[in-house]
N, CA, C and O atoms as a GROMACS GRO file, in nm:
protein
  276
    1UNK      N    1  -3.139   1.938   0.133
    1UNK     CA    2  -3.089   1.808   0.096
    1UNK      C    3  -3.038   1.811  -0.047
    1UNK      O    4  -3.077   1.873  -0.145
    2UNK      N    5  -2.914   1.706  -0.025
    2UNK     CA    6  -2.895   1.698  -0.188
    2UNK      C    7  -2.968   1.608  -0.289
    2UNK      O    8  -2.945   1.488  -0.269
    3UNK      N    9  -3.035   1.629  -0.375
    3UNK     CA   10  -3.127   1.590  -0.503
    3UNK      C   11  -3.076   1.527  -0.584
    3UNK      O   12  -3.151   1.456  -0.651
    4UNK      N   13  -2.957   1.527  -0.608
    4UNK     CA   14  -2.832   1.437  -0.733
    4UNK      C   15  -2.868   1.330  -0.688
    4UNK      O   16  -2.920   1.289  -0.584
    5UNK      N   17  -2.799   1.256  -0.859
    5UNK     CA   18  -2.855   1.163  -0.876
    5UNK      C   19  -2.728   1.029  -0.828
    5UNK      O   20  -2.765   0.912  -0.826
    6UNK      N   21  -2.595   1.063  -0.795
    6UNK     CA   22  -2.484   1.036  -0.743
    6UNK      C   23  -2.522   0.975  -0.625
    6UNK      O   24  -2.631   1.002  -0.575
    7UNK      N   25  -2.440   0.890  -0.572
    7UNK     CA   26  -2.479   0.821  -0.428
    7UNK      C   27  -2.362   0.922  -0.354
    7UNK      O   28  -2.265   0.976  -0.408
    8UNK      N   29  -2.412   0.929  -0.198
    8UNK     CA   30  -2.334   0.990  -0.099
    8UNK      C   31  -2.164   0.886  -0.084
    8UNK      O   32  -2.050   0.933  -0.089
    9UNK      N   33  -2.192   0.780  -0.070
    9UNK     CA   34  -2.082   0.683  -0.058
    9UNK      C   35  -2.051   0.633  -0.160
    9UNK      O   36  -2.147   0.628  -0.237
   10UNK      N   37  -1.916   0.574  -0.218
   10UNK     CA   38  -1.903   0.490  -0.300
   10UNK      C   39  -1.874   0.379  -0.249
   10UNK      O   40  -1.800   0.360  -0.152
   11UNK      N   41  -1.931   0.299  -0.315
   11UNK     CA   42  -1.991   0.104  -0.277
   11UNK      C   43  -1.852   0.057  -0.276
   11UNK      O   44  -1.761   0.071  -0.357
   12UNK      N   45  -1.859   0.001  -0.167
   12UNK     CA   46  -1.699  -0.043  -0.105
   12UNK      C   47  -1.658  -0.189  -0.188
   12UNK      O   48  -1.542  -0.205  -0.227
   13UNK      N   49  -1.768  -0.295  -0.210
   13UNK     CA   50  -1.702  -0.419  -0.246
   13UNK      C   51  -1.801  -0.388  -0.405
   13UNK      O   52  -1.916  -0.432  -0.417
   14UNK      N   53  -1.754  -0.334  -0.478
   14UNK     CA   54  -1.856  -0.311  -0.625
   14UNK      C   55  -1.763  -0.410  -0.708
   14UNK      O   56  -1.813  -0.494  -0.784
   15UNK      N   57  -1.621  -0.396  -0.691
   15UNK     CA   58  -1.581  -0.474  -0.803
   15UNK      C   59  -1.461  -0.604  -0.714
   15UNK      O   60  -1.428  -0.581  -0.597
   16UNK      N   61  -1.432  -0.674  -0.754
   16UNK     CA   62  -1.357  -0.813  -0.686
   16UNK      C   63  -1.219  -0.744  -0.704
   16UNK      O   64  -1.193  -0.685  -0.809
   17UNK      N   65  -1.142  -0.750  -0.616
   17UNK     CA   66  -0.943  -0.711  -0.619
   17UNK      C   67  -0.906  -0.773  -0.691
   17UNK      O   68  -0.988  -0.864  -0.696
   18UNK      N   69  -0.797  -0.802  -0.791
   18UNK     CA   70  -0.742  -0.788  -0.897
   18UNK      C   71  -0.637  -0.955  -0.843
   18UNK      O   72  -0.580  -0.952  -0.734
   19UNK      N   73  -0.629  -1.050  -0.911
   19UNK     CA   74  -0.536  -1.166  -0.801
   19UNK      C   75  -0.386  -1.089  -0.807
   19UNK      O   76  -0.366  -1.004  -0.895
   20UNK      N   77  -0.335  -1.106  -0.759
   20UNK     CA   78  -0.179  -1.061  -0.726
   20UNK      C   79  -0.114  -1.188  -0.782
   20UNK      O   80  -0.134  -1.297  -0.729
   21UNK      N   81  -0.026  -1.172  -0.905
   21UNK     CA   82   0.032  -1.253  -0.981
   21UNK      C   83   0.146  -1.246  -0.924
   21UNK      O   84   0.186  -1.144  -0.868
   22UNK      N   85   0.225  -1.380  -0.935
   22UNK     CA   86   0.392  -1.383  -0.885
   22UNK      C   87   0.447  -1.366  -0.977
   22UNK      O   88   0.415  -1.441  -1.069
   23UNK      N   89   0.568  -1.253  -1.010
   23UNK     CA   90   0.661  -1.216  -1.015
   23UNK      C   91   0.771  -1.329  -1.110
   23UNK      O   92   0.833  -1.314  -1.215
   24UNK      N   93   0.758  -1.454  -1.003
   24UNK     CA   94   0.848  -1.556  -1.089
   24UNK      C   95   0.792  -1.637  -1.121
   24UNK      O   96   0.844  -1.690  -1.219
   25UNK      N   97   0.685  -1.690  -1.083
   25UNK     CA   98   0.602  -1.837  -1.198
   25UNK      C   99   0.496  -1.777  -1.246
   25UNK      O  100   0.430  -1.853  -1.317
   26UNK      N  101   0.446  -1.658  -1.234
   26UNK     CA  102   0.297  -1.590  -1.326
   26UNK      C  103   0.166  -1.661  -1.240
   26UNK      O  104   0.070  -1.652  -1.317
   27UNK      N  105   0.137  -1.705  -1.154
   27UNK     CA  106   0.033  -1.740  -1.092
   27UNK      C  107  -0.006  -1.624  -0.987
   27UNK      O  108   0.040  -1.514  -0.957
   28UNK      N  109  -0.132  -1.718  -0.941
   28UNK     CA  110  -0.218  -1.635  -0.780
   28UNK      C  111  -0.108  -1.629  -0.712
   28UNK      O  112  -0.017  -1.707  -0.740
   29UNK      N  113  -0.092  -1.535  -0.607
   29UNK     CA  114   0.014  -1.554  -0.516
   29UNK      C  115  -0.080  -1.556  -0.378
   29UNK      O  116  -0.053  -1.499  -0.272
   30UNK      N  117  -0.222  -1.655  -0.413
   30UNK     CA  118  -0.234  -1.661  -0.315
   30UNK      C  119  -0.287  -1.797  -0.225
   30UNK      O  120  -0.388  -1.821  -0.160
   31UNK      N  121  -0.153  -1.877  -0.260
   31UNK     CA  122  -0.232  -1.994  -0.267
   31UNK      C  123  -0.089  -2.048  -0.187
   31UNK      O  124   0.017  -1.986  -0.194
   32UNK      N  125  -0.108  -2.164  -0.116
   32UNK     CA  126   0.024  -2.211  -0.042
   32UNK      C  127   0.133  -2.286  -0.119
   32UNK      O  128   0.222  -2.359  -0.074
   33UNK      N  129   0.102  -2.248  -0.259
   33UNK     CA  130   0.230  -2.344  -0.292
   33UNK      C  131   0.346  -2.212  -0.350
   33UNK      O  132   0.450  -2.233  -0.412
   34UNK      N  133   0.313  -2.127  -0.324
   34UNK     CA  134   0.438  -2.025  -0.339
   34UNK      C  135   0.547  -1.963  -0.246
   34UNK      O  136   0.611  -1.859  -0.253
   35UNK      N  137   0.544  -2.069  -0.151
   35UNK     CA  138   0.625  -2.069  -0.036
   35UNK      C  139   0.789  -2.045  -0.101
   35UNK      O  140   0.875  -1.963  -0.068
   36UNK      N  141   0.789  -2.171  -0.226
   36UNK     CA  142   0.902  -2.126  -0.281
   36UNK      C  143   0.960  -2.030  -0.334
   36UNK      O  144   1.078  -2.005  -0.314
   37UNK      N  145   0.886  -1.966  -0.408
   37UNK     CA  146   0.881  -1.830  -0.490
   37UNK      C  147   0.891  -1.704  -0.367
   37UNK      O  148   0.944  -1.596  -0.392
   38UNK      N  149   0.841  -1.731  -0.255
   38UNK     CA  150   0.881  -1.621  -0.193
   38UNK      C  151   1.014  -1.628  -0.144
   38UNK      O  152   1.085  -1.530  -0.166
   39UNK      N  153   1.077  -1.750  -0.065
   39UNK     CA  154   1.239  -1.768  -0.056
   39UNK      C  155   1.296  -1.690  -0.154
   39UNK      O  156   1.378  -1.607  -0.116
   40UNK      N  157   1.265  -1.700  -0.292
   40UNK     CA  158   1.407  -1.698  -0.422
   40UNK      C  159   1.325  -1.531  -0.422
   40UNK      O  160   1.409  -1.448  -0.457
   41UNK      N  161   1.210  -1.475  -0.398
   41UNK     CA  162   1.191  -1.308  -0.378
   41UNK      C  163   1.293  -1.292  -0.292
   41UNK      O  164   1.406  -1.258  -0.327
   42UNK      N  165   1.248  -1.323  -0.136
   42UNK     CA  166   1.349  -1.301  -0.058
   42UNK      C  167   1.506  -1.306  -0.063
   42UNK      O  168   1.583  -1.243   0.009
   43UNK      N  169   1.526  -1.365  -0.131
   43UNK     CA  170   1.677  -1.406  -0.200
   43UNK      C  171   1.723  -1.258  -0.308
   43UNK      O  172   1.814  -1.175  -0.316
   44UNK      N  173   1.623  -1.285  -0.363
   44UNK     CA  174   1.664  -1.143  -0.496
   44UNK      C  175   1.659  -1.035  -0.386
   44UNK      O  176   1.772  -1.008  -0.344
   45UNK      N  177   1.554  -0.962  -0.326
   45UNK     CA  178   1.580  -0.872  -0.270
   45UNK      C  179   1.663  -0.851  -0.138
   45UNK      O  180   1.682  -0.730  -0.124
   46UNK      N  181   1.711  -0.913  -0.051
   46UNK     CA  182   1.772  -0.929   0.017
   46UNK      C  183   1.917  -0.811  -0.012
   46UNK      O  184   1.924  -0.712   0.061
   47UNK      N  185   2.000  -0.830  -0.098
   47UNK     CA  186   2.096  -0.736  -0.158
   47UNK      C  187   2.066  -0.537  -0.170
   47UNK      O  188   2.127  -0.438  -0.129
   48UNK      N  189   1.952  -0.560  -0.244
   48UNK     CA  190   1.867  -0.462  -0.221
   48UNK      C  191   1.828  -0.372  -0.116
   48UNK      O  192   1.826  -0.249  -0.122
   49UNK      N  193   1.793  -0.458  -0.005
   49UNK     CA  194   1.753  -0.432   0.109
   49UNK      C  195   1.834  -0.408   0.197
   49UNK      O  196   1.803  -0.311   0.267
   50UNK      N  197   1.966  -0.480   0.233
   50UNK     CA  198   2.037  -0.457   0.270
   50UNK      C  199   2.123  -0.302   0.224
   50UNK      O  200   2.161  -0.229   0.316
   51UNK      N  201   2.144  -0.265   0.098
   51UNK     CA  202   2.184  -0.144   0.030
   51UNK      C  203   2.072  -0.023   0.069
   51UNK      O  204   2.122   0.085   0.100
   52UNK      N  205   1.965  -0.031   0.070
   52UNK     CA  206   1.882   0.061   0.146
   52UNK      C  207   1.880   0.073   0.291
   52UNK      O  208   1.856   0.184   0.337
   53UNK      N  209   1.903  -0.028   0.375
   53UNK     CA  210   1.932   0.064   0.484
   53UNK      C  211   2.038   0.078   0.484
   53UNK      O  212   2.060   0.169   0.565
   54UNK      N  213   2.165   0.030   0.425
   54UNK     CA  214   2.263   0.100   0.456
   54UNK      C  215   2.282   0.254   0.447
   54UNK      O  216   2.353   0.328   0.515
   55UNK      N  217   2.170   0.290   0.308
   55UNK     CA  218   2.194   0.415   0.322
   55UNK      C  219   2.106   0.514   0.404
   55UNK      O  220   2.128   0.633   0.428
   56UNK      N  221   1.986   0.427   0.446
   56UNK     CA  222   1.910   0.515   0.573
   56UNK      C  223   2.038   0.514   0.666
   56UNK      O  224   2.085   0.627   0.682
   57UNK      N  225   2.107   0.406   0.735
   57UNK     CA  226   2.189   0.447   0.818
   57UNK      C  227   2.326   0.564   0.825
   57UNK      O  228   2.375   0.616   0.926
   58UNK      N  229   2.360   0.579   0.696
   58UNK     CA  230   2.441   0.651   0.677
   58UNK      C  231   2.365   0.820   0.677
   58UNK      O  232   2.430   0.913   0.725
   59UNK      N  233   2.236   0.842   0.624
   59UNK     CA  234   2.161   0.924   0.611
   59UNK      C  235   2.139   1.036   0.766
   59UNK      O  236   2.141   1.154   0.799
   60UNK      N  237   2.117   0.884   0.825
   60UNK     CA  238   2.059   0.893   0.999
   60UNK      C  239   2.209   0.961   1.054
   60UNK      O  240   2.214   1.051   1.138
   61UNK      N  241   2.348   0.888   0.979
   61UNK     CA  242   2.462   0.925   1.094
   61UNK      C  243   2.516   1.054   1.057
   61UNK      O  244   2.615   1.095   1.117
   62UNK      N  245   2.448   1.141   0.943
   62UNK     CA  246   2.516   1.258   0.899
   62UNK      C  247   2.427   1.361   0.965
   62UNK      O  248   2.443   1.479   0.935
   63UNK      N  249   2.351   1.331   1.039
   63UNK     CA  250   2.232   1.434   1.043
   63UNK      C  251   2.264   1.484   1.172
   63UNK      O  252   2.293   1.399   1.257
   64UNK      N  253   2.265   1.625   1.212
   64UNK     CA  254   2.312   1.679   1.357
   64UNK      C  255   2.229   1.643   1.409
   64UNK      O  256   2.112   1.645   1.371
   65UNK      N  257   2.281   1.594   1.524
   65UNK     CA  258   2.174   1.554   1.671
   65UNK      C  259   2.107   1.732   1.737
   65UNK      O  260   2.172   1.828   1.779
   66UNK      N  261   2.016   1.720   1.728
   66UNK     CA  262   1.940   1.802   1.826
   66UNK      C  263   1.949   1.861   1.916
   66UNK      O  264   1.959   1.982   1.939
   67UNK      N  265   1.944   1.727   2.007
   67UNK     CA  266   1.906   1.772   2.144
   67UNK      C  267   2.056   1.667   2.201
   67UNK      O  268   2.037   1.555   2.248
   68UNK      N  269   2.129   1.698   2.193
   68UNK     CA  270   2.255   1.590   2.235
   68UNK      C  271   2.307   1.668   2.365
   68UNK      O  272   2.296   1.790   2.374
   69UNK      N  273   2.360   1.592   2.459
   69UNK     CA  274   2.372   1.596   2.600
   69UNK      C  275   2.548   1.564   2.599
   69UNK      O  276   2.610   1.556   2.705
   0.00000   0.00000   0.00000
């Protein structure tokens, strides 16, 4: 057996998660009045998002097919 003085597991809830602050008004983001703040996220990234898969898709259409019939 091991004799150390270390625990086998480390204690799963030892310390509280950290609140997740918003981005655009500095609060909890976890509370229902940031419904708005996620629209105008969604809004900012949207452009973004759209530009990333465009380039997964372009990524996906350069790539030799395999197994093509």
């Amino acid at each position: 057996m091991n004799n150390s003085t270390e625990p086998l597991r480390p204690t799963m809830a030892s310390h509280p998660l950290p609140p997740s602050t918003c981005d655009i008004c500095g609060q909890n983001r976890a509370t229902r009045k940031h419904q708005l703040c996620s629209r105008i996220r969604q809004l900012r990234w949207a452009d973004q998002w759209a530009a990333y898969q465009a380039e997964v898709a372009a990524k996906k259409a350069q790539e030799r097919r395999r197994y093509a019939r």
